[in-house]
C-alpha positions in Angstrom: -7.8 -12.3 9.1 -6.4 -8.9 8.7 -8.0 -6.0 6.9 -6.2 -2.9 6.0 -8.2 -0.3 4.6 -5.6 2.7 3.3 -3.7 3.9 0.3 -0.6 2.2 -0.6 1.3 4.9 -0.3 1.4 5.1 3.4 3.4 2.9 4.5 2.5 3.3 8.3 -1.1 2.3 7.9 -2.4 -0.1 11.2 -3.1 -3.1 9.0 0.1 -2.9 7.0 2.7 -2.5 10.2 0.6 -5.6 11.6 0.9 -7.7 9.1 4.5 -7.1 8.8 5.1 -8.3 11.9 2.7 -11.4 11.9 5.1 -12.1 8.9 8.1 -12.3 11.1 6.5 -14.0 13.9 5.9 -16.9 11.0 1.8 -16.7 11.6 0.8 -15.6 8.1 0.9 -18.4 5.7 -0.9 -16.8 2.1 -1.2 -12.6 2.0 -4.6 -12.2 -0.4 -4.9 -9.0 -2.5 -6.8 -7.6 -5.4 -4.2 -5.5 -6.9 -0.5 -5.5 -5.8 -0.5 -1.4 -5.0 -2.8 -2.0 -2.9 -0.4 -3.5 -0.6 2.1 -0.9 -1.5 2.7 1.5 -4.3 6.4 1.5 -4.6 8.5 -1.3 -3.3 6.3 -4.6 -3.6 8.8 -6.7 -5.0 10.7 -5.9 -1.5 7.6 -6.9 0.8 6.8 -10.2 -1.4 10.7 -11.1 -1.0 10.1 -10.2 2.9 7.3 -11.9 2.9 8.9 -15.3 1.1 11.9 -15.3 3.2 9.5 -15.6 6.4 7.8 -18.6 3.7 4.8 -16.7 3.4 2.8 -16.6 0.0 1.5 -12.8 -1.2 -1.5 -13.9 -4.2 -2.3 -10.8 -6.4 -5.9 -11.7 -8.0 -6.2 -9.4 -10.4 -2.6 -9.4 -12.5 -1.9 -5.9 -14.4 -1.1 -5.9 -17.7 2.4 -5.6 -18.6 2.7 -1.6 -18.9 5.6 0.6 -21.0 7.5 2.1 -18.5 6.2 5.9 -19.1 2.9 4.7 -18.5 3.8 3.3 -14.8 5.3 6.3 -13.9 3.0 8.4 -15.2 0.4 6.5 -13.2 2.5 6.6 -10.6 2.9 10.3 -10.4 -0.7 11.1 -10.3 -0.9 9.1 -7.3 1.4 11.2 -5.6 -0.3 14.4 -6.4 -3.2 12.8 -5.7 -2.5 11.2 -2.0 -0.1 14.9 -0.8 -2.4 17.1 -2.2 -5.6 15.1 -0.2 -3.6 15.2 3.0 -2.4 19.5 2.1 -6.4 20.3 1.5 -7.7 17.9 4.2 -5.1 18.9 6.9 -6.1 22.9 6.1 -9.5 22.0 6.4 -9.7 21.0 9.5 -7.7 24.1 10.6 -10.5 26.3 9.3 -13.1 24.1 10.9 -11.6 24.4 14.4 -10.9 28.6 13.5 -14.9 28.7 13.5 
């Protein structure tokens, strides 16, 4: 079983890269997640056709709504601003931490 604990943005998480390349190798059968952004934010519908062409199965448990369109990217813009302005304030942080 692979874990993967990180936002969907990030496309370079551990987890993610490894299971991309178990795909390949044919040794994942059925991908399990709650919430299909938490695979990935933008491009799912990529990775499940990766993922299906390798005959592996991604299961999403918990199936959004269908949204209008401004609301997804409305959704989706605040997680944008949300992930780069974490990394921003938590990359100057640790500067001043180490200035001490």
């Amino acid at each position: 079983m692979i874990q993967d604990i990180g936002s969907g943005l990030n496309e370079n998480r551990k987890g993610f890269r490894k299971i991309l390349r178990e795909v390949s190798k044919g040794k994942i059968r059925r991908i399990v997640a709650e919430y299909k952004d938490r695979i990935t934010r933008f491009g799912f519908d990529t990775f499940a056709s990766y993922c299906s062409g390798f005959g592996t199965e991604v299961v999403i448990l918990e199936k959004d709504k269908e949204k209008k369109f401004e609301q997804e990217l409305t959704e989706d813009m605040i997680s944008l601003v949300t992930s780069y302005s974490a990394r921003f304030y938590g990359r100057r942080g640790g500067r001043n931490r180490h200035a001490k």
